[in-house]
DRENDO-1510 file (C-alpha; in Angstrom, 1 decimal, always signed):
<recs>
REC; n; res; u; v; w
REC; 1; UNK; +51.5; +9.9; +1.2 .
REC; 2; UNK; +49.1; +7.1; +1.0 .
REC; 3; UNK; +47.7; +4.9; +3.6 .
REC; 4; UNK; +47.6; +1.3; +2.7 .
REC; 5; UNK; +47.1; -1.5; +5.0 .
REC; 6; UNK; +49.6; -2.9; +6.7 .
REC; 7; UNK; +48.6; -6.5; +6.1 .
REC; 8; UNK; +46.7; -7.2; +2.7 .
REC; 9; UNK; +45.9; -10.2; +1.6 .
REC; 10; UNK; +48.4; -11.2; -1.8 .
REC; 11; UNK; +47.1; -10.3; -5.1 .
REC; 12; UNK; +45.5; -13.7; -6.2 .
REC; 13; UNK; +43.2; -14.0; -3.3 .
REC; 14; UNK; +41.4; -10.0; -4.1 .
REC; 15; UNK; +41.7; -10.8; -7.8 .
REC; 16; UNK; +39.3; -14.1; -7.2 .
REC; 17; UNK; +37.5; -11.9; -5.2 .
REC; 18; UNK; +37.0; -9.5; -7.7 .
REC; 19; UNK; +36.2; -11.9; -10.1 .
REC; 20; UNK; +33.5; -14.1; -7.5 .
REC; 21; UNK; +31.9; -10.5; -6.9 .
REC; 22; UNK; +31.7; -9.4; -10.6 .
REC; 23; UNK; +29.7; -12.6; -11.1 .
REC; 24; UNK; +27.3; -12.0; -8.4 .
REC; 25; UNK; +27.0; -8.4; -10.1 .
REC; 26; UNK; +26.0; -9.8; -12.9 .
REC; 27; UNK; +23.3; -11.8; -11.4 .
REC; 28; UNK; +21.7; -9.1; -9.7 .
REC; 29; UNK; +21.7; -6.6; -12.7 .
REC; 30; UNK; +19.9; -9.3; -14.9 .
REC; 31; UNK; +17.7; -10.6; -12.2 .
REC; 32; UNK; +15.5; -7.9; -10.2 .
REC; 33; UNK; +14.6; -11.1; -7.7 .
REC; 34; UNK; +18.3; -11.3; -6.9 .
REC; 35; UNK; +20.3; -8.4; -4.4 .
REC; 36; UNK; +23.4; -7.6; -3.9 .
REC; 37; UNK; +24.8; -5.3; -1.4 .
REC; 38; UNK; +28.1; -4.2; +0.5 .
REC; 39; UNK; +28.1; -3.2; +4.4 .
REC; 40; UNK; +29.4; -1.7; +6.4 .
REC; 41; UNK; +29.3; +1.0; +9.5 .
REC; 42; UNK; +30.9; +3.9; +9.6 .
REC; 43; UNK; +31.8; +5.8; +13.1 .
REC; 44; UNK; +31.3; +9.8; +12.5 .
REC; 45; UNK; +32.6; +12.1; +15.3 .
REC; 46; UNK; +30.3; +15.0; +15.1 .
REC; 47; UNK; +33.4; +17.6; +14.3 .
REC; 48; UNK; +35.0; +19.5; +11.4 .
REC; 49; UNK; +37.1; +17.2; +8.6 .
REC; 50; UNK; +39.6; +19.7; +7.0 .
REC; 51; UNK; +39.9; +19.5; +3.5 .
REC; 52; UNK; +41.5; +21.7; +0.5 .
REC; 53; UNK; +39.7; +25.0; +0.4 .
REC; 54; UNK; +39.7; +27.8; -2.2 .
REC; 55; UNK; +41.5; +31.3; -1.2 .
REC; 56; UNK; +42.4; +34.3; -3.0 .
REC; 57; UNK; +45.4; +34.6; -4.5 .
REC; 58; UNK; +48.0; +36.9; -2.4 .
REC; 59; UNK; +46.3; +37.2; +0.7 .
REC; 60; UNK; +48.2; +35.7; +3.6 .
REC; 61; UNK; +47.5; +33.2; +6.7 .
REC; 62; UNK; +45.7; +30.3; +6.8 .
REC; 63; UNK; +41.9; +29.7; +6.0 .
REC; 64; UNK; +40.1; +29.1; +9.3 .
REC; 65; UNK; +37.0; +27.5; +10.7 .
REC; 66; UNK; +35.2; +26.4; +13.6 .
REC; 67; UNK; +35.5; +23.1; +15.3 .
REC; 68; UNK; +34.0; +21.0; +18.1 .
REC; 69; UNK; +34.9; +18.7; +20.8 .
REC; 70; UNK; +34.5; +15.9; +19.3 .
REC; 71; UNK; +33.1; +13.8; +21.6 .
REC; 72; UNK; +29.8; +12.5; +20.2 .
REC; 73; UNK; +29.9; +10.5; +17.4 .
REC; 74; UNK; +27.1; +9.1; +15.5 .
REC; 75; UNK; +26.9; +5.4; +14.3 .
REC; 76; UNK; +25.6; +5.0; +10.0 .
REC; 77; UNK; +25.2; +1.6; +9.8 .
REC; 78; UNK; +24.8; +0.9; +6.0 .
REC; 79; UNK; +24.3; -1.0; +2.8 .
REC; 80; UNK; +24.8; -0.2; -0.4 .
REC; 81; UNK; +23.0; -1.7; -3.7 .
REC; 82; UNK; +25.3; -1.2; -7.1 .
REC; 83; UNK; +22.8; -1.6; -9.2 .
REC; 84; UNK; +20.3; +0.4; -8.0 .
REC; 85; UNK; +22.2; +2.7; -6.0 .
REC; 86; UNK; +19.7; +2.5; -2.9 .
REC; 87; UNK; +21.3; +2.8; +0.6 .
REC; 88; UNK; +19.7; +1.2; +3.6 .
REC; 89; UNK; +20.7; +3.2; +6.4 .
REC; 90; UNK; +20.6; +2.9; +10.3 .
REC; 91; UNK; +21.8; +5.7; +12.1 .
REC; 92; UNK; +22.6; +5.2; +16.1 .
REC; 93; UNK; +24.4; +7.2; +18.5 .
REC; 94; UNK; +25.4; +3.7; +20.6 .
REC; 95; UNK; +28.4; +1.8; +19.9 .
REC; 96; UNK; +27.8; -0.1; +17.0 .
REC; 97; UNK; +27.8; -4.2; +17.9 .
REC; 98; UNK; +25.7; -7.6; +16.8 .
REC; 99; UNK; +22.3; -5.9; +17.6 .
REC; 100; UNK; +22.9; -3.0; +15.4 .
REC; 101; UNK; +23.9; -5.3; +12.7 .
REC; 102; UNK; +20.7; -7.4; +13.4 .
REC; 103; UNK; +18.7; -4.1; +12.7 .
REC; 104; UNK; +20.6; -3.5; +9.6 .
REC; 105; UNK; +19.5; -7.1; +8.5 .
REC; 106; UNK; +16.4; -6.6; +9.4 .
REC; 107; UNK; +15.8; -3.2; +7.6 .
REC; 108; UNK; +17.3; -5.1; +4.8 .
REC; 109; UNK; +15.1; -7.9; +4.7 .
REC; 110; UNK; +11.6; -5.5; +5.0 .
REC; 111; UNK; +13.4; -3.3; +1.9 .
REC; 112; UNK; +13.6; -6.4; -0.5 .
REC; 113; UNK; +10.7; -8.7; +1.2 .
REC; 114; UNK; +10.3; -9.8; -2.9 .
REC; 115; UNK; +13.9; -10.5; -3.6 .
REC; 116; UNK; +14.5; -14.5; -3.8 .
REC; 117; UNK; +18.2; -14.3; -2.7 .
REC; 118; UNK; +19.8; -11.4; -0.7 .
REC; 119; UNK; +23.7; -11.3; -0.9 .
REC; 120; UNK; +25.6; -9.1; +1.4 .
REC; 121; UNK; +29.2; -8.7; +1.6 .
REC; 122; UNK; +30.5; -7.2; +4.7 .
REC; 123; UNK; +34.0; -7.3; +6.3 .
REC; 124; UNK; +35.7; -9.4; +9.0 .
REC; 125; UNK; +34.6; -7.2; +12.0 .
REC; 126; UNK; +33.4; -9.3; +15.2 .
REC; 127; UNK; +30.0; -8.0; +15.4 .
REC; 128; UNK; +29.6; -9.3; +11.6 .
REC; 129; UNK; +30.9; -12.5; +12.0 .
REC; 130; UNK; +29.3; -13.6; +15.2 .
REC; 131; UNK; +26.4; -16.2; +16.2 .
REC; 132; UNK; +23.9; -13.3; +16.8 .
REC; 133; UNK; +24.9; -12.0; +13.4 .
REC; 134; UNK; +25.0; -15.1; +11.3 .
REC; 135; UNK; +21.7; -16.6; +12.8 .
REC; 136; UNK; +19.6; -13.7; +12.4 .
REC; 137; UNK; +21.1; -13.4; +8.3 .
REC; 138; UNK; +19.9; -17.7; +8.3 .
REC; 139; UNK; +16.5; -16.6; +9.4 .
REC; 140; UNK; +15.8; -13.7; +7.5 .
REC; 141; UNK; +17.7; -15.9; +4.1 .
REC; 142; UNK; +20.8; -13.3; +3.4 .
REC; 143; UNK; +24.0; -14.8; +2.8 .
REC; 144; UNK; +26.4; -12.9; +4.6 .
REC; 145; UNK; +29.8; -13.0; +2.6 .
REC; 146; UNK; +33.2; -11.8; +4.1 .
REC; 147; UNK; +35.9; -9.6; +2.4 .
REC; 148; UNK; +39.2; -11.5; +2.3 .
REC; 149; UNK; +40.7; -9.7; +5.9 .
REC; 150; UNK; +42.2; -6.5; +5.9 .
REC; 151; UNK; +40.9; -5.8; +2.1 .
REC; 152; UNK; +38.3; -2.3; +2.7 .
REC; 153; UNK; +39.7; -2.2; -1.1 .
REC; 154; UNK; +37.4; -4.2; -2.2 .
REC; 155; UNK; +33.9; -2.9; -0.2 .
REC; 156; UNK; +32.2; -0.7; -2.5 .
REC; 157; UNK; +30.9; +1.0; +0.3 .
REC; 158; UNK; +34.1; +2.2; +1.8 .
REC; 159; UNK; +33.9; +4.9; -1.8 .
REC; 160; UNK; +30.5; +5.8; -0.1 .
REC; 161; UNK; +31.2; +6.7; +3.1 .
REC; 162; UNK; +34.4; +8.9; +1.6 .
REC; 163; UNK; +31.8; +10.3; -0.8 .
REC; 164; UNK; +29.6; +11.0; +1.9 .
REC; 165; UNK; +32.7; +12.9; +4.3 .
REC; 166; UNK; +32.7; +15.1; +0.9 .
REC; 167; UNK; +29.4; +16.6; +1.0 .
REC; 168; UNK; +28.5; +16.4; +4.3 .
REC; 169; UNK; +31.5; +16.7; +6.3 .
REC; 170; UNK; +34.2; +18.2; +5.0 .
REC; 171; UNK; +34.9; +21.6; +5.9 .
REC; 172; UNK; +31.5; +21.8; +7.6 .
REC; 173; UNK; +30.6; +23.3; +10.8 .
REC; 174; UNK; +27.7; +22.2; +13.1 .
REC; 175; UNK; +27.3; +24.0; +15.6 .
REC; 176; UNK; +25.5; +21.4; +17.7 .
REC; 177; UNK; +25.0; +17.5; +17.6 .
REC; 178; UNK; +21.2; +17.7; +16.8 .
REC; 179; UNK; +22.3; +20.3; +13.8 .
REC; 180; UNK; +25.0; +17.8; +12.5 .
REC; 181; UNK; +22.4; +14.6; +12.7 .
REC; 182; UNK; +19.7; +16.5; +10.6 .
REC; 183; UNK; +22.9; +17.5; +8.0 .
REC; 184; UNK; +23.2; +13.0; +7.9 .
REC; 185; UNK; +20.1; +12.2; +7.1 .
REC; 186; UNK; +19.0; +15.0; +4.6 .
REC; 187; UNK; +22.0; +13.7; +3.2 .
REC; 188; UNK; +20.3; +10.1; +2.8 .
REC; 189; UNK; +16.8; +11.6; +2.6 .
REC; 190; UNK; +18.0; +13.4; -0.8 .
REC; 191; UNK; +20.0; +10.4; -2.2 .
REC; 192; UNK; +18.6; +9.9; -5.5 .
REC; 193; UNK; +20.0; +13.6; -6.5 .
REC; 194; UNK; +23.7; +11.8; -6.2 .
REC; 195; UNK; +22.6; +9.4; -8.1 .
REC; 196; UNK; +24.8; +10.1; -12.2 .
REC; 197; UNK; +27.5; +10.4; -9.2 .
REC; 198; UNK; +27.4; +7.4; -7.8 .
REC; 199; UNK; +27.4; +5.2; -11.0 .
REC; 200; UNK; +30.9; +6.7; -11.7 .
REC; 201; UNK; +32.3; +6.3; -7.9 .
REC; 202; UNK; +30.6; +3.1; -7.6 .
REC; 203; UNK; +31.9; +0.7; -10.1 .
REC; 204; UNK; +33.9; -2.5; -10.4 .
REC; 205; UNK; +37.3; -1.4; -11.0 .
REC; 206; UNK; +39.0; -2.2; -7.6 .
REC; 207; UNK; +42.2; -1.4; -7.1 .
REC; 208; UNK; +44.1; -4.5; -5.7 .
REC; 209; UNK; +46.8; -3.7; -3.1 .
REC; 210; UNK; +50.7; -5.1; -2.8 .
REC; 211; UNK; +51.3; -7.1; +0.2 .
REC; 212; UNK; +54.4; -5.2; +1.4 .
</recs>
């Protein structure tokens, strides 16, 4: 079973989507001064993620492993680059809301102080769309663009955060929050070694979902 959700927008609205984001793709791979980058936070509860796991043939029971409770969760508050494949990356243990995004545009701005036009498409989310958000993204010249609502399809970095769960979370057990934190960011401090990875997870073939 697959989840989908529950109220996509109809197939011609993500397929100009696709099409107004391929164009901006284009721009930024043939012009260094121009970025383009996907956002998005991602809410990870310090706590084992199940996955498949390999056993040997014959022997009985189920595979176990050691969990937490669960009740700490650490805040990545990210970007994404497709053509370079460079993350910025926040990482908060607060609830994520307009001032973390304010940080994230910030961080932004300081990593690509030469870029002439900054482009970042994020999703519908409150914080995102707010005053605080969309003034600080006028004074620091990004262009914030929203997703059509209720379309994660289409937010590249939606494939990194699942790619991220994959290394880093599935199956994994840490034994305390400080030990789980330094897993996240040698995950981001060792990046560029995912690299040939991430130019296959992290192209433009979206799938578009049915309205249903």
């Amino acid at each position: 079973m697959k989840l989908l959700p529950g109220k996509a927008q109809d197939v011609k609205t993500q397929k100009d989507f696709v099409s107004f984001m391929e164009a901006l793709y284009e721009c930024a791979k043939n012009n260094e001064k121009e970025v383009l980058l996907y956002g998005d936070p991602m809410h990870q509860i310090h706590n084992v993620e199940t996955d498949y796991a390999w056993q040997e043939i014959g022997r009985a029971g189920t595979k176990e492993i050691s969990s937490n409770t669960g009740r700490r969760r650490l805040n990545i508050i990210g970007a994404i680059n497709p053509v370079t494949f460079e993350p910025t990356i926040l990482l908060e243990e607060e609830n994520c809301n307009a001032d973390s995004i304010v940080r994230l545009l910030e961080a932004i701005k300081k990593q690509y102080i030469n870029a002439e036009t900054i482009c970042l498409i994020v999703d519908n989310a409150r914080y995102q769309k707010g005053k605080v958000a969309q003034s600080k993204a006028e004074e620091l010249g990004i262009d914030l663009v929203y997703l059509p609502a209720y379309s994660p399809n289409l937010n590249l970095i939606e494939r990194l955060w699942k790619f991220f769960k994959k290394k880093v979370m599935k199956n994994k057990y840490y034994e305390d929050f400080e030990t789980f934190r330094k897993a996240v960011e040698l995950f981001f401090e060792n990046f560029s070694q995912y690299k040939d990875q991430l130019i296959k997870l992290l192209n433009f073939k979206f799938g578009i979902i049915k309205a249903r």
